[in-house]
TITOR-406930 format. One record per residue: x, y, z of N, C-alpha, C in turn. Coordinates in steps of 0.02 Angstrom, whole numbers, padded with zeros to 5 digits, always signed. Last residue first. Layout:
! TITOR-406930
XYZXYZXYZ;...
END
This chain:
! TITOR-406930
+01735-02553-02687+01754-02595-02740+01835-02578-02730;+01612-02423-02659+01651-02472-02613+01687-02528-02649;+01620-02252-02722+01603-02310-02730+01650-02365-02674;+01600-02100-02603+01631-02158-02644+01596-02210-02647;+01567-01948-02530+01542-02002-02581+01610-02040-02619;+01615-01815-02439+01663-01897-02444+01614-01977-02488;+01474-01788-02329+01542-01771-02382+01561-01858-02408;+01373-01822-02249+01364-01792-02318+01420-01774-02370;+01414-01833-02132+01383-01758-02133+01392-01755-02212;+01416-01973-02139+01374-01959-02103+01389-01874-02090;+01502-02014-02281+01521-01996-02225+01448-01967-02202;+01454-02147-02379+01478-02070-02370+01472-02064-02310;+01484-02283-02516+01459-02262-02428+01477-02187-02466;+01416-02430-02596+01438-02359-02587+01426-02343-02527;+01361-02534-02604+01404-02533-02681+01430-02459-02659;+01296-02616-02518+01365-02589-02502+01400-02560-02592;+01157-02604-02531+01204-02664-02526+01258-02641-02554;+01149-02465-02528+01130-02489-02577+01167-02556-02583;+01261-02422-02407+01207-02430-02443+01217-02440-02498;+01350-02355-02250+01356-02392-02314+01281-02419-02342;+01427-02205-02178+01357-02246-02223+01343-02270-02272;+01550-02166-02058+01523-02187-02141+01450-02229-02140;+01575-02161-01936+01556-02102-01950+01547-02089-02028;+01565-02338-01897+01576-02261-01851+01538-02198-01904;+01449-02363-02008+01483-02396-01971+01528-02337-01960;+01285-02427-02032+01318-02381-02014+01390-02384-01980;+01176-02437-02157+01209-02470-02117+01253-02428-02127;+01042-02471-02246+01080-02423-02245+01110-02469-02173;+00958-02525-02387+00988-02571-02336+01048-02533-02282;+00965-02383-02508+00945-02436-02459+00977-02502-02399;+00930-02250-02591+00980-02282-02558+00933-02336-02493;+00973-02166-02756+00962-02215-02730+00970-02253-02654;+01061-02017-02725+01043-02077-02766+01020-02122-02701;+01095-01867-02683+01039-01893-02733+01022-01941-02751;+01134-01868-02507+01134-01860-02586+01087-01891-02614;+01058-01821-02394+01112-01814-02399+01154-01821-02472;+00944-01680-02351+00968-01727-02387+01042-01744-02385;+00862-01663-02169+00931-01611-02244+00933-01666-02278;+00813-01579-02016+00790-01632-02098+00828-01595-02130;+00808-01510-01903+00882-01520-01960+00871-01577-02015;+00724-01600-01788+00739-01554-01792+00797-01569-01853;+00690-01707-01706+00635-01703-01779+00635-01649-01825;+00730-01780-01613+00682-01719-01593+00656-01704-01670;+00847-01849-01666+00780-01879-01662+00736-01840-01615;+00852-01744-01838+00862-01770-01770+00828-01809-01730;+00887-01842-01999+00853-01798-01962+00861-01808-01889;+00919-01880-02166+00954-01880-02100+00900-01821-02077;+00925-01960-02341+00901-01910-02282+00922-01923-02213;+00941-02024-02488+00972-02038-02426+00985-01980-02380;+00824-02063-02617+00869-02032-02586+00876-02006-02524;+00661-02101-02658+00738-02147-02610+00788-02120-02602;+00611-02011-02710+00656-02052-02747+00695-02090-02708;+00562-01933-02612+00614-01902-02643+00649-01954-02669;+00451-02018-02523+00449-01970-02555+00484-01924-02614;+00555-02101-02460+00507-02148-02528+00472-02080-02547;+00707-02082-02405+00644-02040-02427+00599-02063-02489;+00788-02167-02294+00785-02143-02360+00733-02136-02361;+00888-02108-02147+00846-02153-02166+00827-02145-02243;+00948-02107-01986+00965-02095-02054+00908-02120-02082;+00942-01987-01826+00900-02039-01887+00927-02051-01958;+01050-01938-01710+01031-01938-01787+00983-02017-01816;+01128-01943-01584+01058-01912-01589+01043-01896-01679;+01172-02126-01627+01184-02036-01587+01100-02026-01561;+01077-02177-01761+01154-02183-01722+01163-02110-01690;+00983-02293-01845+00986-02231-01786+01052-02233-01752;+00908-02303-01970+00976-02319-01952+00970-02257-01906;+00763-02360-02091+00789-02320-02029+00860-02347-02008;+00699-02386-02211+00749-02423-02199+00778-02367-02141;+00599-02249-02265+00603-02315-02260+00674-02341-02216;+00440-02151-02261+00519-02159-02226+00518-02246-02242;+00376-02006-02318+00358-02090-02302+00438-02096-02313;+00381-01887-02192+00405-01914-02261+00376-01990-02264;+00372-01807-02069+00315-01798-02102+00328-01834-02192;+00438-01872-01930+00432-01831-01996+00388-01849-02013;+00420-01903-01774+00470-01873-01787+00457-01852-01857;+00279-01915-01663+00308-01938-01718+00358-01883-01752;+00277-02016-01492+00276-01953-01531+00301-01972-01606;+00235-02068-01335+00243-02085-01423+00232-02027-01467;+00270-02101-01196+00291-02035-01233+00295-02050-01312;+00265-02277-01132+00266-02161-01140+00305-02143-01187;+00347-02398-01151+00278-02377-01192+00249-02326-01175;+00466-02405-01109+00424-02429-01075+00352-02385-01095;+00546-02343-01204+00557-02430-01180+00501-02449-01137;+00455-02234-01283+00505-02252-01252+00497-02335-01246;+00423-02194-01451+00420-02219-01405+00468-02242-01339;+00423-02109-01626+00503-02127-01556+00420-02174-01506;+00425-02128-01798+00382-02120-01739+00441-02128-01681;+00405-02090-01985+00453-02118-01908+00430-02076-01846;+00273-02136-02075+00327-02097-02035+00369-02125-01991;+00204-02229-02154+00273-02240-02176+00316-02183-02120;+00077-02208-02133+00084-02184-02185+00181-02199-02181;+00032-02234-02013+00049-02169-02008+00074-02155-02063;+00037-02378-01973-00010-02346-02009-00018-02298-02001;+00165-02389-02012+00159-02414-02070+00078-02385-02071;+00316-02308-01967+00247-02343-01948+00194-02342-01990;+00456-02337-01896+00431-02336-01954+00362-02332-01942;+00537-02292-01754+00522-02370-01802+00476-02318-01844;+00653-02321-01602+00613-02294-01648+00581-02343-01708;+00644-02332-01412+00635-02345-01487+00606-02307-01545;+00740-02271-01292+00686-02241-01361+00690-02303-01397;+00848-02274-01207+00785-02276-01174+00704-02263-01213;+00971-02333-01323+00927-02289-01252+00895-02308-01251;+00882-02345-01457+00934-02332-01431+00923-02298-01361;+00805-02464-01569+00827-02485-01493+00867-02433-01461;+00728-02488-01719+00766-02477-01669+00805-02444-01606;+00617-02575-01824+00630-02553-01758+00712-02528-01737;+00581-02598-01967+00641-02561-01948+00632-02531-01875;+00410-02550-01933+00452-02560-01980+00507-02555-01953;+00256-02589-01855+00298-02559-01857+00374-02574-01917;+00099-02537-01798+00139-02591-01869+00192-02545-01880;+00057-02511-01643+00052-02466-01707+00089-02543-01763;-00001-02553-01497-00030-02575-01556+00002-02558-01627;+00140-02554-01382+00111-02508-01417+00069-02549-01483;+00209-02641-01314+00235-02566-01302+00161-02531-01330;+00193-02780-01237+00165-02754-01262+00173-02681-01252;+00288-02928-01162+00252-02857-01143+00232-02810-01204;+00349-03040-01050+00338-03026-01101+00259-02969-01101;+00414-03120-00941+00396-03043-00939+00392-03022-01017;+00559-03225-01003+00493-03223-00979+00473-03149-00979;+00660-03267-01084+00583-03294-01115+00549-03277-01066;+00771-03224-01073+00766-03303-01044+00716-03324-01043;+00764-03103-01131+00811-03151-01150+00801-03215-01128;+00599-03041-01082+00661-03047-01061+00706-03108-01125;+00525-02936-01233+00530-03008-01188+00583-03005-01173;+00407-02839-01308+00470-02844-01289+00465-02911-01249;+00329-02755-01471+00355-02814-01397+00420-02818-01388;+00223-02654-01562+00295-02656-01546+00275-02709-01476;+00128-02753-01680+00137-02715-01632+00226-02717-01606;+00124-02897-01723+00059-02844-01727+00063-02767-01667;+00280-02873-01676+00212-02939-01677+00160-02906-01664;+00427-02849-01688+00361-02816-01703+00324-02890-01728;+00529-02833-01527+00520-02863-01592+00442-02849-01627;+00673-02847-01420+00625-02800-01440+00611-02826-01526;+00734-02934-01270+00746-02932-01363+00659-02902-01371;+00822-02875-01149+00768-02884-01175+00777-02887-01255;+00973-02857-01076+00910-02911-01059+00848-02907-01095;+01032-02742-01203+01032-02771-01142+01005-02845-01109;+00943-02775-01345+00961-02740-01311+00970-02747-01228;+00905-02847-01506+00938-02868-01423+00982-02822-01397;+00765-02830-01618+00812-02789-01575+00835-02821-01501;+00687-02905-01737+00729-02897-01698+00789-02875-01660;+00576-02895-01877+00632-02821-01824+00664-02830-01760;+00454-03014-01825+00502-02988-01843+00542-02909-01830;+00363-03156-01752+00416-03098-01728+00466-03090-01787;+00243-03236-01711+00265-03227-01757+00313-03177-01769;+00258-03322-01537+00215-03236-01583+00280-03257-01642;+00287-03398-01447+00256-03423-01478+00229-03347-01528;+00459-03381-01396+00416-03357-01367+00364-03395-01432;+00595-03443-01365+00576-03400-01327+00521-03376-01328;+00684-03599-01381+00652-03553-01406+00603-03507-01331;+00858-03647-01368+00796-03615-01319+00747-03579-01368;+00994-03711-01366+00946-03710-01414+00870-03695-01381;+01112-03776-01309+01063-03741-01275+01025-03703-01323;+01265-03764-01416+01216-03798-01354+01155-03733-01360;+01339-03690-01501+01307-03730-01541+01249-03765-01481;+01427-03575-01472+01473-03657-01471+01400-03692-01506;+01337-03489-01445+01398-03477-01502+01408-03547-01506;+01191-03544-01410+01275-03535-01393+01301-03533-01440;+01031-03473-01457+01069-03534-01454+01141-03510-01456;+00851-03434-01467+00905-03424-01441+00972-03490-01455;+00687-03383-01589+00752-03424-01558+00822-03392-01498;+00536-03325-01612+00629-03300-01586+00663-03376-01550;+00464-03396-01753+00469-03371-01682+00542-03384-01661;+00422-03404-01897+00474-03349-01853+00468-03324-01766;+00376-03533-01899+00328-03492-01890+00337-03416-01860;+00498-03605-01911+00447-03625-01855+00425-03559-01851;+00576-03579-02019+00554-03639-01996+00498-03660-01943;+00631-03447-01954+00569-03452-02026+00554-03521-02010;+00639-03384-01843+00661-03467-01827+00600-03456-01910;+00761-03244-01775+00675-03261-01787+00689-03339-01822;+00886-03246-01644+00860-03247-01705+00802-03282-01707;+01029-03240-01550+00966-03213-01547+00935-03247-01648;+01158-03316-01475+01146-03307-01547+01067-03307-01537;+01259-03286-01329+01219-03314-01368+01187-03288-01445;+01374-03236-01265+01376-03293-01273+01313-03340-01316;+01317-03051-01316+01362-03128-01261+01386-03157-01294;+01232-03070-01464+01250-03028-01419+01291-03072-01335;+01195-03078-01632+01230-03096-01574+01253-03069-01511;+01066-03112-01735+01105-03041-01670+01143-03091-01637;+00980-03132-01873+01020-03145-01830+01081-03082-01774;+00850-03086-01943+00874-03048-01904+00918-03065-01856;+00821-03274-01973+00812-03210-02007+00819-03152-01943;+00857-03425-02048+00845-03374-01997+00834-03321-02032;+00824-03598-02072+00794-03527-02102+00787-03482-02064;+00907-03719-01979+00843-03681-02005+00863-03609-02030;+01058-03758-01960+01007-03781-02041+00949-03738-02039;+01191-03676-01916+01142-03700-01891+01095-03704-01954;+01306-03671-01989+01326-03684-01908+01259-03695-01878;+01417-03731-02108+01341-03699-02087+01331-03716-02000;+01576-03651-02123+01540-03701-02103+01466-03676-02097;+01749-03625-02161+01675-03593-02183+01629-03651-02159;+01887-03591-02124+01845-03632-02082+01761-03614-02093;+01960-03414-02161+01936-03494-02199+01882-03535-02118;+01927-03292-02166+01916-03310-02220+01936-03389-02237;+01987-03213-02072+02043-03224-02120+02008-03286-02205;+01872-03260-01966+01880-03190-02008+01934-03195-02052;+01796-03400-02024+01858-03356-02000+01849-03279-02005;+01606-03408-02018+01689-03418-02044+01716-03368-02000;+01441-03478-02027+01496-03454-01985+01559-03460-02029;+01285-03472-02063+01324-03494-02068+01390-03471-02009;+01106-03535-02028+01167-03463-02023+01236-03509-02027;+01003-03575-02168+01037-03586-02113+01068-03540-02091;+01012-03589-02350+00972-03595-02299+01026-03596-02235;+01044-03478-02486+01054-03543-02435+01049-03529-02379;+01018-03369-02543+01010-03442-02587+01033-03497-02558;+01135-03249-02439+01067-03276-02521+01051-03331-02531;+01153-03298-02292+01174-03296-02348+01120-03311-02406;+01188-03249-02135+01155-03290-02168+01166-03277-02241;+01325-03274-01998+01297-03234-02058+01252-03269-02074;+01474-03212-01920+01401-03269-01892+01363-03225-01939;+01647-03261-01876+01577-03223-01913+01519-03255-01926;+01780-03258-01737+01719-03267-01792+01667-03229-01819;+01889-03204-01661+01888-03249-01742+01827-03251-01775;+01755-03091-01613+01809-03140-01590+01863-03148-01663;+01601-03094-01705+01629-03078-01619+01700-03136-01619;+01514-02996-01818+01581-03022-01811+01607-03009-01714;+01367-03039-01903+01411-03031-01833+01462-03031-01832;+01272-03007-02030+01345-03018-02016+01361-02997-01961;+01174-03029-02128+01163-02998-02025+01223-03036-02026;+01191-03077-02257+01172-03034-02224+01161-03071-02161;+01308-03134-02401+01287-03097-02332+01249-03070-02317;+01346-03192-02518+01303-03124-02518+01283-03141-02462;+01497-03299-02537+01434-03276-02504+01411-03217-02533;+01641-03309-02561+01599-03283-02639+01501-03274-02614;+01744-03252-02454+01685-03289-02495+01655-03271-02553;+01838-03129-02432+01817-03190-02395+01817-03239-02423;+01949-03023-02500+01893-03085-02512+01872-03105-02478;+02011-02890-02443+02011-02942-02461+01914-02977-02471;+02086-02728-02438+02027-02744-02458+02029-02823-02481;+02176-02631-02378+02191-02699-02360+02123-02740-02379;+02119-02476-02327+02151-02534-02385+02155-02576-02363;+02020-02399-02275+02015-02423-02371+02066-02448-02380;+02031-02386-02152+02065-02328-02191+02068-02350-02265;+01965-02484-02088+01939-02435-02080+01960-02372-02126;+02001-02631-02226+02040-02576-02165+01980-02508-02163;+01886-02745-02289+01936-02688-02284+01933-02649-02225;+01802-02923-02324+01832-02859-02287+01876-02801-02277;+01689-02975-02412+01737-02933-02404+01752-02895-02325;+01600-03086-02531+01586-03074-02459+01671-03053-02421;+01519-03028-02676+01555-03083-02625+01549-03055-02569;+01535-02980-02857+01513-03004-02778+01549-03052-02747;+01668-02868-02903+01644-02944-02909+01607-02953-02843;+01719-02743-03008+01694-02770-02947+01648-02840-02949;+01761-02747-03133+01765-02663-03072+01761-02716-03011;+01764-02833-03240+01818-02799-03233+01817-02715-03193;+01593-02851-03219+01654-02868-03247+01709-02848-03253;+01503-02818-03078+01544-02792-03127+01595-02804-03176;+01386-02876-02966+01440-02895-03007+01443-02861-03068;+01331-02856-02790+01327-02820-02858+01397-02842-02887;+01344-02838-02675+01285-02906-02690+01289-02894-02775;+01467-02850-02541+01446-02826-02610+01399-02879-02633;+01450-02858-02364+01432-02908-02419+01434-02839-02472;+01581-02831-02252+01541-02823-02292+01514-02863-02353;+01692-02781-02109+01660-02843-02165+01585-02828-02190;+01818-02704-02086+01733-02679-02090+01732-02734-02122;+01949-02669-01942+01915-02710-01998+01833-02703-01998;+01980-02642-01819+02017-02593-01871+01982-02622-01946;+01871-02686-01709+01915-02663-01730+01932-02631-01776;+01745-02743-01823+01768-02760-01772+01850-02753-01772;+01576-02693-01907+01655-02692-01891+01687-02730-01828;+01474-02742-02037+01483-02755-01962+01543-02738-01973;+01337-02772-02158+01398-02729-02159+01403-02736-02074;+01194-02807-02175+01261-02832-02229+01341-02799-02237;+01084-02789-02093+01161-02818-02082+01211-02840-02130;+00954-02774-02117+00984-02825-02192+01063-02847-02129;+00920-02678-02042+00918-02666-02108+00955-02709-02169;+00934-02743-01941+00863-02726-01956+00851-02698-02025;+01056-02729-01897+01040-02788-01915+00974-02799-01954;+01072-02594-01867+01134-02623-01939+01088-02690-01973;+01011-02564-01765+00995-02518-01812+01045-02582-01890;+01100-02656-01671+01017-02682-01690+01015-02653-01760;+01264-02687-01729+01215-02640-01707+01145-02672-01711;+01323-02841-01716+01320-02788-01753+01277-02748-01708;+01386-02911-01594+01406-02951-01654+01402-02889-01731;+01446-02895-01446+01406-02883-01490+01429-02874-01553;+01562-02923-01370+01533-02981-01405+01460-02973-01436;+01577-02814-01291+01623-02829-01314+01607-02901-01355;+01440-02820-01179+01471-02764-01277+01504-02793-01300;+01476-02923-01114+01410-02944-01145+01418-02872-01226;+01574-02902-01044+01584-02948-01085+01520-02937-01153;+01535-02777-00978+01587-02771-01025+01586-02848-01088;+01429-02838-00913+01419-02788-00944+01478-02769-01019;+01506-02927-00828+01448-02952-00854+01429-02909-00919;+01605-02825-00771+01607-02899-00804+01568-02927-00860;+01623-02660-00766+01562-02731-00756+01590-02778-00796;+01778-02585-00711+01736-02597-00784+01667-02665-00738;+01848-02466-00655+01819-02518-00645+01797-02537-00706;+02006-02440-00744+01951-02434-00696+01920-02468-00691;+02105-02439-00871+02133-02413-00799+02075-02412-00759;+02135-02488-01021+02097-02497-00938+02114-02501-00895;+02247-02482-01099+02201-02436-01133+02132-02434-01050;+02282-02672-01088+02322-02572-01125+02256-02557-01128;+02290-02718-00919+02262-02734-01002+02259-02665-01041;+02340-02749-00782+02362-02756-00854+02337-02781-00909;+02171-02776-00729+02215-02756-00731+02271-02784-00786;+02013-02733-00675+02055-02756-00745+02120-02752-00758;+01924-02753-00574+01973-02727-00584+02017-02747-00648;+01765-02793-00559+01818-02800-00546+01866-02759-00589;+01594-02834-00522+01631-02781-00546+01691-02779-00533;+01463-02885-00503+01491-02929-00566+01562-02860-00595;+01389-02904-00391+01387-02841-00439+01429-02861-00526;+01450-03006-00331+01386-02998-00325+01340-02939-00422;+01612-02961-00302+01557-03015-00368+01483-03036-00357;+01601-02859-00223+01592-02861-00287+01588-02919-00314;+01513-02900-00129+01480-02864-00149+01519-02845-00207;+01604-02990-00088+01541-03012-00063+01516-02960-00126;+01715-02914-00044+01737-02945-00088+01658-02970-00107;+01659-02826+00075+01687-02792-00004+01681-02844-00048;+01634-02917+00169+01590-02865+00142+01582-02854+00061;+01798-02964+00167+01742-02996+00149+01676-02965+00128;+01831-02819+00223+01853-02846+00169+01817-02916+00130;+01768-02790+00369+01751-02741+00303+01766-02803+00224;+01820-02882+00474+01749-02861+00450+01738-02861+00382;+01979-02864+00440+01932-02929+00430+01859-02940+00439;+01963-02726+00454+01980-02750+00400+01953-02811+00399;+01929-02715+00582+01903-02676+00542+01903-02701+00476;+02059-02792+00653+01975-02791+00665+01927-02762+00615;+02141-02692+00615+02152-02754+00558+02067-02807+00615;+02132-02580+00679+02138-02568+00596+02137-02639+00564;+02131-02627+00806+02070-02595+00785+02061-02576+00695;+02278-02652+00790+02226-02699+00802+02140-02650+00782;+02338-02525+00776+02346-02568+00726+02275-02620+00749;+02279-02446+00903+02262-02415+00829+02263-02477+00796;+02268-02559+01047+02310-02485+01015+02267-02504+00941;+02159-02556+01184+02163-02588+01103+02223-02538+01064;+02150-02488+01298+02205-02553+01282+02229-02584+01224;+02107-02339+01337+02102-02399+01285+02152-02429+01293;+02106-02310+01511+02129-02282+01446+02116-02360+01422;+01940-02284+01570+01986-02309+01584+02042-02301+01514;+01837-02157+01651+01863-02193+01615+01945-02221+01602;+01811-02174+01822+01826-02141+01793+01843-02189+01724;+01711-02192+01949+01741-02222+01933+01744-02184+01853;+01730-02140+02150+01696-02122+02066+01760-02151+02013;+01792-02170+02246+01714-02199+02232+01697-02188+02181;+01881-02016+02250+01863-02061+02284+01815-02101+02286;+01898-01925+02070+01864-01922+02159+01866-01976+02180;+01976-01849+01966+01960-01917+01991+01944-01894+02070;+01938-01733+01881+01953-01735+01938+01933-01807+01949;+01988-01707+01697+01943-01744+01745+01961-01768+01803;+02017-01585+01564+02042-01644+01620+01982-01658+01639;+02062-01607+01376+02027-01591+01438+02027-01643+01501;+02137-01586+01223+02128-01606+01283+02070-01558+01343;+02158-01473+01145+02139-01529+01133+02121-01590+01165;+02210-01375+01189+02157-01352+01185+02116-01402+01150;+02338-01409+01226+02303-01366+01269+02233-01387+01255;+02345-01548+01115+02384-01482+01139+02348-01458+01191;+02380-01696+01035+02359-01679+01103+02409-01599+01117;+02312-01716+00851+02363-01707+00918+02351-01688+00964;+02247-01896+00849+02236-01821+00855+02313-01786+00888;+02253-02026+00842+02294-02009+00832+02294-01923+00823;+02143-02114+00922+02110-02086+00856+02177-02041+00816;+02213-02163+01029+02158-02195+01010+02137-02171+00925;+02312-02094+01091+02333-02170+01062+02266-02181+01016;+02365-01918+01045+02304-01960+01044+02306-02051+01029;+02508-01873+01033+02465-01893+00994+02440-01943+01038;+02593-01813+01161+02592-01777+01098+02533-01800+01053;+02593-01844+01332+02577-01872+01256+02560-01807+01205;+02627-01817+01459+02687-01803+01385+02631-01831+01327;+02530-01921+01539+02538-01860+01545+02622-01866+01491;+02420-01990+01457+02462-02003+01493+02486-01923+01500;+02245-02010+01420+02301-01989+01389+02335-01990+01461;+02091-02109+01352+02121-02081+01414+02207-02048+01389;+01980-02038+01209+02035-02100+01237+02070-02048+01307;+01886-01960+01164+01857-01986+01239+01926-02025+01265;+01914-01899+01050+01859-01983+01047+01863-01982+01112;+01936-01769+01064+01906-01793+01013+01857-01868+01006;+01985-01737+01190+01919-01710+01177+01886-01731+01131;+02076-01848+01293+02053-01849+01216+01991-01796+01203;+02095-01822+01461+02067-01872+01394+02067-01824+01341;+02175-01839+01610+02161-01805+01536+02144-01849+01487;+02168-01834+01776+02152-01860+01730+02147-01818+01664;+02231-01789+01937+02219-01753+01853+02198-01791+01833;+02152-01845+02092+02219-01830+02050+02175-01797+01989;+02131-01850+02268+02107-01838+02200+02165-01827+02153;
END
């Protein structure tokens, strides 16, 4: 009969001096080990043959296909040297923000105002003789560098890339230009209305055909209509475009699973999270929440409410009660406050300013900082 010693940890057989465990690399002390009387006829374990590296690159040519399998499945990769992304990011996900054109809340109210980057493009619809001239503008997040475009009046202004994807007063079609303001072209002839861009594609109601939602490629292919309902307040959120057809609806992007939130007539839908909000026309003009999947309908004020802008946890909106002047409330329904006294419509939001009354003015979203935009 002889000694035998194994591994207490994985069972591997051990030589006699061994300091570390061949199999699992434990260290081998007194009290890490244990023996086993080999007897005559009894057959004892045998030490591993496989050393560590091979069992590490067995493992690997399993595992690593797995991996690779499952991330582009997931659509999730590594971004590497690019300033400011250090992690995972979604592909699919990242691309699909990073080519949203305006906010829903921006587009629902005219869209006559979109940022991208360090630049706000905006339509002025209002002419001043020696203050301000309509047209179609862009300036620095910090008010300067205030240029021309066009002599357009804009609205649902996308800006994804070089480009800008708009419709315009007194002419038909959506158009497109530079952002520097040249290569002005009509980029599609029918009569749109609530144009969104979101991806690679261009969302919008089809006035030509009885405003039913259109789809079509930035580049101009694949021209899909999506559904047969008369659809306005279009909201493209994720995979579903949200829209009011005798009622709040929703439909996948590729036209199918189409669905019914709620009977109410709705105004100024919009989309944040897991809420919509909207106007409701037969509640007397209040603003109402619902979720995405038609629970929990509750109503947020007691004002006849117009032109909604939802950003955060804040409602903006103007008070057909108080002269149209420009109100804010939570969307729990909590901190109703005015924000100033005039006039205010087509509201649009861009980071932490609120531009209205077709842009002849913004203020800062806690009410400070009133200026004219010119």
């Amino acid at each position: 009969m002889s000694q035998n010693i194994f591994c207490s940890s994985c069972g591997s057989r051990l030589e006699a001096g061994d300091k570390f465990c061949p199999g699992c690399g434990g260290a081998v002390q007194g009290t890490t080990a244990h023996e086993i009387t080999e007897k005559p006829g009894v057959q004892t374990p045998k030490r591993s043959t496989i050393k560590p590296f091979y069992l590490l690159l067995i493992a690997a040519v399993i595992i690593v296909p797995l991996v690779i399998y499952a991330v582009k499945s997931t659509g999730i990769f590594l971004l590497k040297d690019t300033p400011g992304i250090s992690k995972l990011q979604s592909t699919d996900l990242f691309a699909k923000e990073s080519k949203r054109g305006n906010t829903a809340g921006n587009i629902v109210n005219g869209g006559t105002a979109a940022q991208l980057d360090d630049w706000i493009y905006y339509g002025n619809f209002h002419d001043e003789a020696g203050f301000y001239e309509a047209g179609f503008y862009k300036i620095k997040t910090d008010g300067s560098g205030r240029t021309k475009l066009s002599s357009d009046k804009p609205y649902f202004i996308n800006v994804v890339g070089d480009w800008i994807y708009y419709c315009t007063k007194n002419e038909k079609g959506i158009y497109r230009i530079k952002t520097d303001g040249s290569g002005r072209t009509r980029f599609l002839e029918e009569e749109a209305c609530c144009v969104s861009v979101s991806g690679d594609w261009i969302y919008y109601s089809n006035l030509d055909d009885s405003r039913r939602i259109y789809k079509v490629r930035t580049d101009g292919s694949e021209l899909t209509r999506l559904n047969d309902d008369k659809s306005y307040g279009i909201n493209v959120v994720n995979d579903w475009v949200y829209y009011d057809s005798d009622g709040i609806n929703k439909i996948r992007t590729d036209g199918s699973e189409r669905a019914r939130l709620i009977e109410d007539h709705p105004i100024c839908i919009n989309v944040v999270d897991d809420w919509v909000y909207y106007i409701n026309k037969d509640d007397g003009d209040k603003i109402y929440k619902i979720k995405t999947d038609g629970s929990e309908r509750s109503r947020i004020n007691n004002d006849h409410s117009w032109f909604i802008n939802v950003k955060d946890d804040w409602i903006y909106y103007s008070n057909s009660d108080d002269e149209h002047f420009l109100y804010k409330i939570r969307t729990d329904g909590s901190a109703r406050s005015r924000l100033i006294d005039i006039y205010s419509d087509d509201i649009q939001i861009i980071e932490d300013w609120i531009y209205f009354h077709v842009n002849m003015f913004r203020i800062k979203t806690d009410g400070s900082d009133f200026q004219p935009v010119f």
